[in-house]
C-alpha positions as a Python dict, from the first residue, in 0.01 Angstrom:
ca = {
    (1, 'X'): (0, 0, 0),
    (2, 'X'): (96, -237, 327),
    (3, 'X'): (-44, -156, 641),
    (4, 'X'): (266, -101, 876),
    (5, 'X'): (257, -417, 1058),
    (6, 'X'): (195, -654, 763),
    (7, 'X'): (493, -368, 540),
    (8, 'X'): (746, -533, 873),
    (9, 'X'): (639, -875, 882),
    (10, 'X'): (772, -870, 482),
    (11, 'X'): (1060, -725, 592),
    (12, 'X'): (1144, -976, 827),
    (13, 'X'): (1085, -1222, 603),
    (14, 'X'): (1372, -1053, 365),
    (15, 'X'): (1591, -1067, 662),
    (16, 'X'): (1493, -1454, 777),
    (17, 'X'): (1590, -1593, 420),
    (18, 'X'): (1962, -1461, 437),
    (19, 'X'): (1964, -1636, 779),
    (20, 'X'): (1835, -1966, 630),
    (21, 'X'): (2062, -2266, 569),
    (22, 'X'): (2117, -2582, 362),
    (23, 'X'): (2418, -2748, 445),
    (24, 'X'): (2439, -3061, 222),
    (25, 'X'): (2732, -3306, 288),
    (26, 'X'): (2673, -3657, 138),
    (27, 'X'): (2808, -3718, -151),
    (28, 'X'): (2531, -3929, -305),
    (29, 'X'): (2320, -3567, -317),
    (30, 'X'): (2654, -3336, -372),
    (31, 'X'): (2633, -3562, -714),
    (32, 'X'): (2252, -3504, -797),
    (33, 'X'): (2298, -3161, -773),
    (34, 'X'): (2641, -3125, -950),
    (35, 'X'): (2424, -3338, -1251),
    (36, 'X'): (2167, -3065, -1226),
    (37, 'X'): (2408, -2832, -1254),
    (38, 'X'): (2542, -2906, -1599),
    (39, 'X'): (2223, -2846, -1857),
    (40, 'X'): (2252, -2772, -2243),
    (41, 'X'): (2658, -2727, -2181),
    (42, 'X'): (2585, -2407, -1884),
    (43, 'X'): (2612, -2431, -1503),
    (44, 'X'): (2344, -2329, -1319),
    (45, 'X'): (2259, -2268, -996),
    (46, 'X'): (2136, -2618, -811),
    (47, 'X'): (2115, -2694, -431),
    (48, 'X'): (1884, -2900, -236),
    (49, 'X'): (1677, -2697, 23),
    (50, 'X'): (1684, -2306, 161),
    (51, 'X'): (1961, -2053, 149),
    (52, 'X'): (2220, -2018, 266),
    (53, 'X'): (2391, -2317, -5),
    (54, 'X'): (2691, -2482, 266),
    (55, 'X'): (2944, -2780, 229),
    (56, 'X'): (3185, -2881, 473),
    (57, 'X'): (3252, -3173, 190),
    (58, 'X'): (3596, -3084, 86),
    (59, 'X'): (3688, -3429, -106),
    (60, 'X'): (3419, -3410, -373),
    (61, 'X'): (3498, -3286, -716),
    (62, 'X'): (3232, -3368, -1019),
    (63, 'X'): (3453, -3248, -1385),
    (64, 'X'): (3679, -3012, -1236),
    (65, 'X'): (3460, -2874, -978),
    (66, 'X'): (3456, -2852, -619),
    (67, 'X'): (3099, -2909, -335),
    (68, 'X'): (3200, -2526, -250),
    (69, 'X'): (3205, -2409, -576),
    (70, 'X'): (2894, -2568, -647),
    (71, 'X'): (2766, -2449, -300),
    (72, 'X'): (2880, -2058, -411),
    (73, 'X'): (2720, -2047, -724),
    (74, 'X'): (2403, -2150, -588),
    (75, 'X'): (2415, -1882, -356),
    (76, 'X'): (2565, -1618, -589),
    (77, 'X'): (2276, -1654, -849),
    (78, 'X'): (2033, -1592, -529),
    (79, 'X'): (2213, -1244, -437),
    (80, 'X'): (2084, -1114, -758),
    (81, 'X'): (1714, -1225, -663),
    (82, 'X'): (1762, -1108, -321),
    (83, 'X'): (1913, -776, -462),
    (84, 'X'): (1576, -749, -659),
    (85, 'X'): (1353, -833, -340),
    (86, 'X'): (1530, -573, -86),
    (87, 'X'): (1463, -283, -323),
    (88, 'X'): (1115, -324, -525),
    (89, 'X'): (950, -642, -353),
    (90, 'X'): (775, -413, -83),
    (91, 'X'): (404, -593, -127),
    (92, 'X'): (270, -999, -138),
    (93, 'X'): (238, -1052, -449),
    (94, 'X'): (189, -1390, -647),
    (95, 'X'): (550, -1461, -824),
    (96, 'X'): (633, -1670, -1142),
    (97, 'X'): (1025, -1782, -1160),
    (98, 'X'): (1080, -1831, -1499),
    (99, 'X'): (1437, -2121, -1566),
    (100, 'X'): (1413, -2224, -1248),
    (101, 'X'): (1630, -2438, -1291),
    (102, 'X'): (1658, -2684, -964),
    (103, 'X'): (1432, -2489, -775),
    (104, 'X'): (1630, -2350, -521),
    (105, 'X'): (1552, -2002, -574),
    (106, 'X'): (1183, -2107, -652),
    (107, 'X'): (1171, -2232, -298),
    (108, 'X'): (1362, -1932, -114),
    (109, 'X'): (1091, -1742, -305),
    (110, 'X'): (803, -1917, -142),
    (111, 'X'): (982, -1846, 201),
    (112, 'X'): (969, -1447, 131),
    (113, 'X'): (604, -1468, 5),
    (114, 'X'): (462, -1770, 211),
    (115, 'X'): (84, -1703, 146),
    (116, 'X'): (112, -1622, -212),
    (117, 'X'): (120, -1873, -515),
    (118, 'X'): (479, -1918, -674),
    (119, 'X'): (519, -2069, -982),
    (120, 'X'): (857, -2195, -1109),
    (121, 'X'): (906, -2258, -1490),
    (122, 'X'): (1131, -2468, -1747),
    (123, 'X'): (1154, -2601, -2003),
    (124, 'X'): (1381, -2892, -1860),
    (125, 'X'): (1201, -3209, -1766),
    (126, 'X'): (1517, -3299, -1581),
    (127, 'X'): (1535, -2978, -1373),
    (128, 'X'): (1148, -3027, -1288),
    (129, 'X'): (1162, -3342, -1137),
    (130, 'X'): (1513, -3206, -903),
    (131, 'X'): (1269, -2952, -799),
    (132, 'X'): (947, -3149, -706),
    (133, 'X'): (1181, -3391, -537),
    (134, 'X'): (1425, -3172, -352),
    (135, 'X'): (1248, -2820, -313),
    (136, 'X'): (885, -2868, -284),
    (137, 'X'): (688, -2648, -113),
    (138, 'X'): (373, -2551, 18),
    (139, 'X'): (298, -2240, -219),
    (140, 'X'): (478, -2348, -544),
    (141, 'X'): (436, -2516, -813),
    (142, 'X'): (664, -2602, -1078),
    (143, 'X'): (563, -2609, -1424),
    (144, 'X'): (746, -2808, -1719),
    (145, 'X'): (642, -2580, -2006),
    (146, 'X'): (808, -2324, -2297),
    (147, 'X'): (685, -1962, -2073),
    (148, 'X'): (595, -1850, -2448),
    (149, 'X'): (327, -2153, -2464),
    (150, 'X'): (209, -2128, -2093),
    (151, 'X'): (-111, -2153, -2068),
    (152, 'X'): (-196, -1992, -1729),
    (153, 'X'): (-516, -1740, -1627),
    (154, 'X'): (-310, -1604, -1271),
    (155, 'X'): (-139, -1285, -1361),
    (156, 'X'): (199, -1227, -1144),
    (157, 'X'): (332, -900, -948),
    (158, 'X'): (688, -991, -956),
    (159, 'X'): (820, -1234, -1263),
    (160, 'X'): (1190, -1299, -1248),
    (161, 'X'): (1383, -1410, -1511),
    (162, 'X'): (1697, -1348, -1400),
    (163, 'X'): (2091, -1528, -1590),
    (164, 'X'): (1803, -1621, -1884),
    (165, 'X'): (1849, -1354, -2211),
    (166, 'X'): (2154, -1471, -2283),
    (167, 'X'): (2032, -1833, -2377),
    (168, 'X'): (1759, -1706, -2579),
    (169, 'X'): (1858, -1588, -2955),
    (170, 'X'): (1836, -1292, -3043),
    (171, 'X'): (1568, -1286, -3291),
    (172, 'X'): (1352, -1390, -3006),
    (173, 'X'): (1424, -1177, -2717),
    (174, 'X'): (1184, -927, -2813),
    (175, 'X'): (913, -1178, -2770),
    (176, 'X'): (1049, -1352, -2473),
    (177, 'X'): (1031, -1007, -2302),
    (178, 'X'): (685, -931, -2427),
    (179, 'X'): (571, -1239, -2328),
    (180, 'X'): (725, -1208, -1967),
    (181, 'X'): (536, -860, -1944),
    (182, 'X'): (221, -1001, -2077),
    (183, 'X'): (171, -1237, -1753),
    (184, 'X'): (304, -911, -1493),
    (185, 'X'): (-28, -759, -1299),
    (186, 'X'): (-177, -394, -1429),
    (187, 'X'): (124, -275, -1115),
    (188, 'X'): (362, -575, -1160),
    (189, 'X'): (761, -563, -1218),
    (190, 'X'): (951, -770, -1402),
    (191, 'X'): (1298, -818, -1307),
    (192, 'X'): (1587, -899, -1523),
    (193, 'X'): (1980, -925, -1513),
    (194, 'X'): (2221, -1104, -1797),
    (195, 'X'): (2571, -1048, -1845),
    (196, 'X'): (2727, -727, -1962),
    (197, 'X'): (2923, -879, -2261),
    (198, 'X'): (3060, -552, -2399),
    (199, 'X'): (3314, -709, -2649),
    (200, 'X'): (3179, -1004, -2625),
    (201, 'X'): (2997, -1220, -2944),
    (202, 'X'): (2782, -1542, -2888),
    (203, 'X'): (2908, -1869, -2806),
    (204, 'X'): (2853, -2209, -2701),
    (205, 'X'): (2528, -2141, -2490),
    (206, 'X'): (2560, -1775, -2442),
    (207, 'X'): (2356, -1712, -2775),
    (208, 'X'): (2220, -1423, -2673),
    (209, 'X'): (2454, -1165, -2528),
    (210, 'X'): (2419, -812, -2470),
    (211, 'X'): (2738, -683, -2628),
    (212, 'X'): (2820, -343, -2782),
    (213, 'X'): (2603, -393, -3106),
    (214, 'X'): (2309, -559, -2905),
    (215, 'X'): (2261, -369, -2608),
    (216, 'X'): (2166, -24, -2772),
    (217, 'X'): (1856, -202, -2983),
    (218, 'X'): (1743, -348, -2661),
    (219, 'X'): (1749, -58, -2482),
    (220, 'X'): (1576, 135, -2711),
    (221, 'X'): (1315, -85, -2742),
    (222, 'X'): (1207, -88, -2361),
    (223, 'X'): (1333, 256, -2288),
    (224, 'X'): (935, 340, -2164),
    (225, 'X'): (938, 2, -1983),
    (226, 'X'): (1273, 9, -1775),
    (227, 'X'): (1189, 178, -1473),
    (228, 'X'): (1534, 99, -1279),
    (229, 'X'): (1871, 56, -1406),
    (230, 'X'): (2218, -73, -1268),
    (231, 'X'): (2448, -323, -1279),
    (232, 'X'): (2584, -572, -1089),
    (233, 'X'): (2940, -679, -923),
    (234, 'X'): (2960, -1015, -972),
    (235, 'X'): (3219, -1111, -770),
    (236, 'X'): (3107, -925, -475),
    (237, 'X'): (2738, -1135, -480),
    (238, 'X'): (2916, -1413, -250),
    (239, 'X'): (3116, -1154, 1),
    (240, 'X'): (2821, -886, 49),
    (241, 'X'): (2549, -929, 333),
    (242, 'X'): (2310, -811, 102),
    (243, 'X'): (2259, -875, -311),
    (244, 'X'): (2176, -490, -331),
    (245, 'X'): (2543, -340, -186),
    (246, 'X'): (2690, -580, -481),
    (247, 'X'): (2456, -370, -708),
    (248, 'X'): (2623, 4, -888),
    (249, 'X'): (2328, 279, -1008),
    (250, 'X'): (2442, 460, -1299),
    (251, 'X'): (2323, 571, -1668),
    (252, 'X'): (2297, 302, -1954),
    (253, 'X'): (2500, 530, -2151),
    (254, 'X'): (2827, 418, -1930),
    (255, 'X'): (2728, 32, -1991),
    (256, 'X'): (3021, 8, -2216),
    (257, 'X'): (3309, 180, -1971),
    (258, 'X'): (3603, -59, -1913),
    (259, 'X'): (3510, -136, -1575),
    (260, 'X'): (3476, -463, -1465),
    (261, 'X'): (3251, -433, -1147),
    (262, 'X'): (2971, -373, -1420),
    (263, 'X'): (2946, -708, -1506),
    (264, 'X'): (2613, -799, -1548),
    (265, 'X'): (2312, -596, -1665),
    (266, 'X'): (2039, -534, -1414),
    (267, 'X'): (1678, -436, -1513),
    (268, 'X'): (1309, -396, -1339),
    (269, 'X'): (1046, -364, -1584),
    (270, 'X'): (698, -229, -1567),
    (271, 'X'): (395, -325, -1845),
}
């Protein structure tokens, strides 16, 4: 465990991130990172430089979609990380950020844990280059590679793949999840959350949700492995101060309830 003093400097670290800010106003970069944003027919979270994701840009729309909206889902998919952070991340530990996508989270990562290595992973050549050229920084490293092909000797305390299992297949979530586990530390935690699809069947690029006929195998299978579960309000992720009061503890058995402020799955893993 953390002596005291270094146990507070962490968590004012936690704290400094949600004070953080990027405001980004020129159009020429509100358009690189709506690009970035569109991958493989999904949105994903992309913004140039630290939390908190700000516009003041009110005039630019890229198909359909506003600089704020862009702005909010940058910070939204964050929450969940930060939700993550406030309740297990009590220790420095080296951390691997598997679809990093731009890199935004990647960076505010390497602002919580500044003198410990951070890797951030994907598989999109595209994404990589956003992040080497807009989110750099001094602890990370970002890493164009397939995480089931990585080739990589550090071992990780924290890996998050978080908004990921539902664009894997099904056939190979097992694996992906094994493999994820494979690169934790003896102690480490993995930390996942994907949508709680309930009625929900596959489509477009959400190949891989957990609906009513999925989510029962999966749990079974890391039952021994799954040492917290919850779920997550979505739409409270942009109002809430921080990710954990968006986040509701209850059994897996109720995953299935018609309530909608279980909308995603939430999961921390151990090997």
């Amino acid at each position: 465990m953390l002596r005291a003093p270094d146990q507070q400097r962490l968590d004012n670290r936690k704290v400094a991130v949600r004070r953080l800010s990027s405001v980004v106003d020129d159009p020429t970069l509100l358009r690189e990172i709506a690009e970035n944003c569109y991958c493989r027919g999904d949105v994903g979270a992309s913004w140039i430089g630290p939390f908190v994701p700000e516009t003041n840009n009110t005039t630019f729309v890229f198909r359909g979609v506003t600089a704020k909206a862009l702005a909010g889902w940058a910070r939204q998919h964050w929450m969940i990380y930060d939700s993550f952070i406030d309740e297990f991340c009590t220790r420095n530990r080296h951390v691997l950020d598997v679809g990093c996508g731009s890199g935004n989270t990647t960076s505010l990562l390497s602002v919580v844990f500044p003198h410990n290595k951070i890797m951030g992973i994907d598989t999109d050549k595209k994404a990589i280059k956003f992040c080497e050229k807009f989110n750099p920084a001094h602890n990370v490293e970002y890493v164009s590679d397939d995480i089931m092909s990585l080739k990589n000797e550090t071992r990780f305390g924290y890996v998050f793949a978080c908004e990921i299992l539902e664009h894997i297949p099904h056939h190979r979530q097992f694996s992906f999840v094994a493999r994820c586990l494979e690169l934790l530390d003896d102690d480490g935690l993995l930390f996942m959350s994907t949508p709680n699809a309930i009625q929900e069947e596959p489509s477009g690029h959400h190949i891989g949700l957990l609906n009513t006929g999925r989510f029962p195998d999966f749990y079974s299978k890391y039952r021994n492995n799954i040492c917290s579960f919850s779920f997550i309000d979505n739409r409270r992720l942009l109002t809430c101060n921080k990710g954990v009061e968006a986040v509701y503890y209850e059994e897996p058995q109720r995953y299935d309830a018609p309530d909608k402020n279980r909308s995603h799955f939430r999961f921390a893993f151990t090997r």
